[in-house]
Every structure is written in C-alpha cells, then in structure tokens.
C-alpha positions as CSV (number, residue, x, y, z in Angstrom):
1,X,0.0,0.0,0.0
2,X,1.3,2.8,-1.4
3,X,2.1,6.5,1.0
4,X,-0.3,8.7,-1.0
5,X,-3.0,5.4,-1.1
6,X,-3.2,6.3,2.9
7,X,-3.1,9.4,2.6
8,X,-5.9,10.0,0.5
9,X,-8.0,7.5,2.6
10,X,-7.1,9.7,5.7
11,X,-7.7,13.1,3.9
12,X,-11.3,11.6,2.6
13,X,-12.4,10.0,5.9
14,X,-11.6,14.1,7.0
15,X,-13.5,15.8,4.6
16,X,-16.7,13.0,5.9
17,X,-15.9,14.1,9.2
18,X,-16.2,18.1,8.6
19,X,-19.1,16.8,6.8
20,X,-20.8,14.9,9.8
21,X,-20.0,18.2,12.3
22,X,-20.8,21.1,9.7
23,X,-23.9,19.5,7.5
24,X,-25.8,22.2,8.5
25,X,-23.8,24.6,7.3
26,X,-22.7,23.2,4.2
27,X,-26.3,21.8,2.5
28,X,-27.3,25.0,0.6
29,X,-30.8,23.5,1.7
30,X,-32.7,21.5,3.7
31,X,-32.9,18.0,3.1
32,X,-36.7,18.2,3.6
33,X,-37.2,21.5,1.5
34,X,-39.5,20.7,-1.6
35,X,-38.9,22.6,-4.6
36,X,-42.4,22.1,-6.1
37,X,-41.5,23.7,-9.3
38,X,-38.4,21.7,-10.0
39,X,-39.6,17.9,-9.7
40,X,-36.7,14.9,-10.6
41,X,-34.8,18.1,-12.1
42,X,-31.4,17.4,-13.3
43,X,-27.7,18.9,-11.8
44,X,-27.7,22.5,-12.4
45,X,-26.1,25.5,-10.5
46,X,-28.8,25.6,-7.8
47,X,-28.9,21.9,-7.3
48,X,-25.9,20.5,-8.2
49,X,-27.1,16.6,-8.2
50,X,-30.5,17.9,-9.3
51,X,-33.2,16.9,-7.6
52,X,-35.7,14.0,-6.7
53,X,-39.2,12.8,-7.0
54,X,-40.5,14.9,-3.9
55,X,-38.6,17.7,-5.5
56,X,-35.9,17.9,-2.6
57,X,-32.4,18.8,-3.5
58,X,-30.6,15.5,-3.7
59,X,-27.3,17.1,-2.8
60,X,-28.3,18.4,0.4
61,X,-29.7,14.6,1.2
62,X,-26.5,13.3,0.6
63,X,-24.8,15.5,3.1
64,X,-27.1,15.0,5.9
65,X,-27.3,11.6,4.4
66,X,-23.7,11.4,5.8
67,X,-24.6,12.6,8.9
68,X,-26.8,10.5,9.8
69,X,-24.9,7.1,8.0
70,X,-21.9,8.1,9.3
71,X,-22.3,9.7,12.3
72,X,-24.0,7.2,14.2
73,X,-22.6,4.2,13.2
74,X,-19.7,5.0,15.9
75,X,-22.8,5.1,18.4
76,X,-23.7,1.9,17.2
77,X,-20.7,0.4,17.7
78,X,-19.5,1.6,20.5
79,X,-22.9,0.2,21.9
80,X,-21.6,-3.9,20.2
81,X,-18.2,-3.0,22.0
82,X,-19.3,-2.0,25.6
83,X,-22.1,-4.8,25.4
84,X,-19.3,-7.3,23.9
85,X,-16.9,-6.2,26.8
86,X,-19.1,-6.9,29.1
87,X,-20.5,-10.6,27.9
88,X,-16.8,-11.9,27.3
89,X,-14.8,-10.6,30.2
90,X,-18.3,-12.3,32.1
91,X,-18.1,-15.4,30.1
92,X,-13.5,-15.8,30.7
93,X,-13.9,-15.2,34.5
94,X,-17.1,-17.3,34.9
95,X,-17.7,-21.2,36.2
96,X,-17.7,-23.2,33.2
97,X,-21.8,-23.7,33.4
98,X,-22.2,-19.4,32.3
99,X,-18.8,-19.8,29.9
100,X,-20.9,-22.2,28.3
101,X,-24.2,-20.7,28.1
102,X,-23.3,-17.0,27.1
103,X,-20.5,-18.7,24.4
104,X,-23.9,-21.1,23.2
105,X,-25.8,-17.7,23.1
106,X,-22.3,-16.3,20.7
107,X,-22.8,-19.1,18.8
108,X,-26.5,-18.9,17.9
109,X,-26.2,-15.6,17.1
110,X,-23.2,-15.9,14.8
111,X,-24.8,-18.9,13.1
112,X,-27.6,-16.5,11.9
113,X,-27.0,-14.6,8.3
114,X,-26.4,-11.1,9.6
115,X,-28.9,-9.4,7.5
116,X,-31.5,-12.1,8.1
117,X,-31.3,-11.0,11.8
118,X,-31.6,-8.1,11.6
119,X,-34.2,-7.7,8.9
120,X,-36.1,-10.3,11.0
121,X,-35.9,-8.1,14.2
122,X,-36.2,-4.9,13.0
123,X,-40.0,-6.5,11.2
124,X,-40.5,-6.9,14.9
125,X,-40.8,-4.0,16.0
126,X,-42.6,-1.3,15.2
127,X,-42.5,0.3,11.9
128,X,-45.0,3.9,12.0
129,X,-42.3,5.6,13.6
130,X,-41.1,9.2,13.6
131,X,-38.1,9.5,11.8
132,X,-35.5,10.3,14.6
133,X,-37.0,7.2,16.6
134,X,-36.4,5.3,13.2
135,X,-32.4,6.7,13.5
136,X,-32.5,5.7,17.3
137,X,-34.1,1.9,16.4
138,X,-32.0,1.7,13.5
139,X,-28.7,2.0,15.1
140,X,-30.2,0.5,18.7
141,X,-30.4,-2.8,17.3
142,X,-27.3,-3.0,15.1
143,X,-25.6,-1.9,18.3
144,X,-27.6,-5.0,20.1
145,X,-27.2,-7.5,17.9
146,X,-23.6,-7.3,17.0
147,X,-21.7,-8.0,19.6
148,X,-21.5,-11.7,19.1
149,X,-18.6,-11.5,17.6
150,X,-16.4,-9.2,19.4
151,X,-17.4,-10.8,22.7
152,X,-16.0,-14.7,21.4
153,X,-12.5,-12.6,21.1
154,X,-13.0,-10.6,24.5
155,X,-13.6,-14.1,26.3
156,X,-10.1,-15.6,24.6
157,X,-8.3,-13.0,25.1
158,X,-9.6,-13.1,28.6
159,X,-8.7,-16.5,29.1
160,X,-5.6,-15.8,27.8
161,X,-4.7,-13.3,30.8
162,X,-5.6,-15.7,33.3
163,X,-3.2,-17.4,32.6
164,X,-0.6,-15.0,31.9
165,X,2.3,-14.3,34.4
166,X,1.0,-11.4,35.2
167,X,-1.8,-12.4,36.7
168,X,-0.5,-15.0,38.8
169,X,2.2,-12.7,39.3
170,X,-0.5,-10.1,41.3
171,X,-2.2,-13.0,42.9
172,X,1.0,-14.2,44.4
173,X,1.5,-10.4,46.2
174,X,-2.1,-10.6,47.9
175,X,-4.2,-8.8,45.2
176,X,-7.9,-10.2,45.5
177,X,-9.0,-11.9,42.5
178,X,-12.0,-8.6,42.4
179,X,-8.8,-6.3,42.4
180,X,-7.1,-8.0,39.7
181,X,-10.4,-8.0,37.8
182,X,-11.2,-4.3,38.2
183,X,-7.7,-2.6,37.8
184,X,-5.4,-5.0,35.7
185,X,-7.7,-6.6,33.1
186,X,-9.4,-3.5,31.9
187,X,-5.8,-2.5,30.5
188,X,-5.5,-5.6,29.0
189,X,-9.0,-6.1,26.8
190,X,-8.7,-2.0,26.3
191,X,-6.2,-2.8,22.9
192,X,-8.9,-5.9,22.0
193,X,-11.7,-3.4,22.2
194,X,-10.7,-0.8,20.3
195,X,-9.6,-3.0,17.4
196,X,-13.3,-4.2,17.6
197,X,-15.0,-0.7,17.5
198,X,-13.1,0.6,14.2
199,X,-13.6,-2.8,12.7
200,X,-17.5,-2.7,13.4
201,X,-18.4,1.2,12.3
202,X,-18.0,-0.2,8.3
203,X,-20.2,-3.2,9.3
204,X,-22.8,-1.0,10.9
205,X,-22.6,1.4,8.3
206,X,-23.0,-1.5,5.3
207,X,-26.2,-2.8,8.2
208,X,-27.5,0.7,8.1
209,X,-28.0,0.9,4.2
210,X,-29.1,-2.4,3.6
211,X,-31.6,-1.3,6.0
212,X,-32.8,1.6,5.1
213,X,-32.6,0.2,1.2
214,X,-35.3,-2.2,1.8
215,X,-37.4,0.3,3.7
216,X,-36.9,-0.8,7.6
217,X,-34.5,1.6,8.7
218,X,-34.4,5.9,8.7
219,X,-37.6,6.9,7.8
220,X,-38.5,9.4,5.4
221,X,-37.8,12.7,4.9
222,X,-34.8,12.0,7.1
223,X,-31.9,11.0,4.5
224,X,-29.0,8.3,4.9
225,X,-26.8,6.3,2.8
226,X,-29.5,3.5,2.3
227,X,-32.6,5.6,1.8
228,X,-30.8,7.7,-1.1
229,X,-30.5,4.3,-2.9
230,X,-33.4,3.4,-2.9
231,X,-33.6,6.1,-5.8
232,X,-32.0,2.9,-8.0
233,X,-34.3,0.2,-7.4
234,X,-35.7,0.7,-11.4
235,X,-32.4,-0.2,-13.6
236,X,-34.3,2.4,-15.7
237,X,-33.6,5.3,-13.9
238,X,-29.8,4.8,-13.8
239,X,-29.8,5.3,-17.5
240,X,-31.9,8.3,-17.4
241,X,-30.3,9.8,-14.1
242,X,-26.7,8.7,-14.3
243,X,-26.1,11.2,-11.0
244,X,-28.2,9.4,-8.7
245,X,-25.5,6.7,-8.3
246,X,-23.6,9.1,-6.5
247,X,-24.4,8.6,-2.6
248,X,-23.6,4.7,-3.8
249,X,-19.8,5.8,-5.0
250,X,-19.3,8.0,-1.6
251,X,-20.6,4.8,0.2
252,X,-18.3,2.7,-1.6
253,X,-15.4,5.0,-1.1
254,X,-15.8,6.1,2.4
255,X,-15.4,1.9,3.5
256,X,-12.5,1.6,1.1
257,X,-10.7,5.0,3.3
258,X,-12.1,2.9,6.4
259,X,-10.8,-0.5,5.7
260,X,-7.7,1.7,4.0
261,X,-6.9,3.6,7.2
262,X,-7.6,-0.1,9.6
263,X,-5.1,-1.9,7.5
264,X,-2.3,0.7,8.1
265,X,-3.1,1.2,11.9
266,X,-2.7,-2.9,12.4
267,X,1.1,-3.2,10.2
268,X,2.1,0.0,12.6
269,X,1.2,-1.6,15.7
C-alpha cells in the first residue's frame, strides 16, 4: 500500500468528518425543502445533483445523508463493544456452566445470516415511527445485535490473561481476585476493544443501508446512505439519471478509506 493510497484515505475519511459536524452549514438547503417547481430536475447550478421525485435537493440529502450514516454508526458500535466487553470478560472469568451458556448464546447468534437477523428483528418492531426514533431503532439494534462477535475474542483473550504471568504474578502479592479483575484486566482487553469498535463502524454502516434500502430503517424525509439508494431500485432510472448513483460511490469510497486507514493502523502496531 502505497504512502499517497493512505493518505488520501485519511484526507477523505476528513473531509466526511467536517461533513458529519458542519452538514448544516454546508447543505445549501434542507434535506426536507420541496422545490415544487423543479420535480426529478437534473444537476444544475442551484442543485448540483439535481433533484428527486418529492422535488428535494438531492445534494443536500447526501450531506445529511452522511450525517446521519456516518455519524451514528460509531454510536452503534461503541454500543456492540461496551455490550461485547461486558459478555466476554463475564463469560473468561465465569464457572464453566455461564462460559458455556453465554458462548452457546455467541454461537447462535453468529450462526444467523447477519442481515437475516436483523431484517427479522427490526420486522418486529414497530414500523409507524417518527423519523429520529427510526435513526435511534436503526442503530439501537445493530448496536444489540452485533456483539457476538467481538465478545468470542474478549472471552479468549480473557482467558488468555488468566493465565498469563501477570496475573499469577499479582495473585502471588495478595491482590484479590476482584482487584485484579477491576484494575489490571481493563488495560488488558482496552487494545482488543478498540480494534473491535473501528472494525465494526464499516459493518454497521454496510447494516445501516441495507436497512434503510429495503425500507426498515431511517424513515423518510430524514436521509442516509441506504434511503438515497433506494432512488435505483428501477435499472431504468440509472440510464436516465446517471447522478443518482452518487451517494452509492461515496458509500463505496468512504469503506475503502475505512478498511484503508484499519489496515495501516494494524502493520504500525
């Protein structure tokens, strides 16, 4: 990976993040403004991706779009981290009855297709929502349901330090097994953890779409990532509207600066 690959991927995941604080200031609209007399208009000075069905201006959805997409998908994960945390250190320190039953519990939920889950529970739950409780359910239960993963490495890695000298080390000056818990694994799983938040924001941001694509995640008029494709579910309307594509390539590109930025943080460290 070449120097100017990273830093490209670093100066685009910076321009999403001005994005994410400042889309207020930078949508020349607002994403719900209609423009009644300019219906599916196409790019032009005062909409420069022109503009949709409901007449809004499609590039002002695409930057609160980001906002939305990329702004709480950290939330999200850091929700499948604490929750994650919490389950594995609980199921490396446990009798062998609860390291069992919360790893089973890992395992059924790993065993499910991850979209499957979550369309299934998401179809659940209720779907006449406003759309900030539809932003708040959206990322809620990708936060919920995907910690599986992240706790099966917590728990090993958790194992792992129970064995390490370094706890047997403390043990043999008198520090309680609850002191040794509290102050010295917390250091330990703190390197596991992090890896596991930056590698679940793409995952939650990919969840997010497919959500919102097929209609059960942010509700209209608020915009994300998923609900501005949705504009090319008729094959027709990519040929007539070439433009609409767009929130698809900054999708695309912001997980390629993601994954871009991960791999270079790991081969540093």
């Amino acid at each position: 990976m070449t120097k100017l690959t990273r830093r490209l991927a670093a100066a685009w995941l910076l321009v999403a993040l001005l994005v994410v604080v400042g889309a207020g200031q930078l949508a020349p609209h607002s994403y719900d403004r209609i423009f009644s007399e300019s219906p599916d208009a196409q790019p032009s000075k005062d909409h420069l991706l022109g503009t949709d069905a409901v007449s809004r201006d499609r590039f002002s959805r695409l930057i609160h779009g980001t906002r939305i997409s990329l702004g709480f998908a950290p939330l999200g994960a850091f929700l499948a981290t604490l929750v994650a945390g919490c389950i594995g250190a609980l199921s490396g320190l446990s009798k062998p009855w609860v390291d069992r039953t919360l790893m089973f519990s890992c395992e059924l939920f790993i065993s499910l297709p991850w979209m499957f889950l979550l369309i299934s529970a998401r179809s659940l739950m209720p779907l006449n929502t406003t759309p900030v409780a539809s932003v708040a359910i959206t990322f809620l239960l990708l936060g919920l349901l995907g910690w599986a993963g992240p706790a099966r490495i917590v728990r090993a890695r958790t194992r792992e330090w129970l064995n390490s000298d370094q706890y047997l080390f403390a043990r043999s000056l008198g520090i309680s097994r609850r002191r040794a818990f509290l102050i010295h694994l917390p250091p330990v799983l703190k390197p596991v953890l992090l890896a596991q938040f930056w590698i679940a924001i793409p995952v939650f941001i990919l969840g997010e779409a497919n959500l919102s694509l097929v209609g059960l995640g942010v509700s209209d008029p608020l915009p994300s990532w998923g609900a501005l494709l949705r504009d090319m579910n008729r094959p027709e309307a990519l040929l007539e509207t070439p433009w609409i594509i767009t929130p698809l390539l900054v999708l695309v590109a912001t997980l390629i600066a993601v994954q871009t930025v991960l791999r270079t943080t790991r081969s540093q460290t």
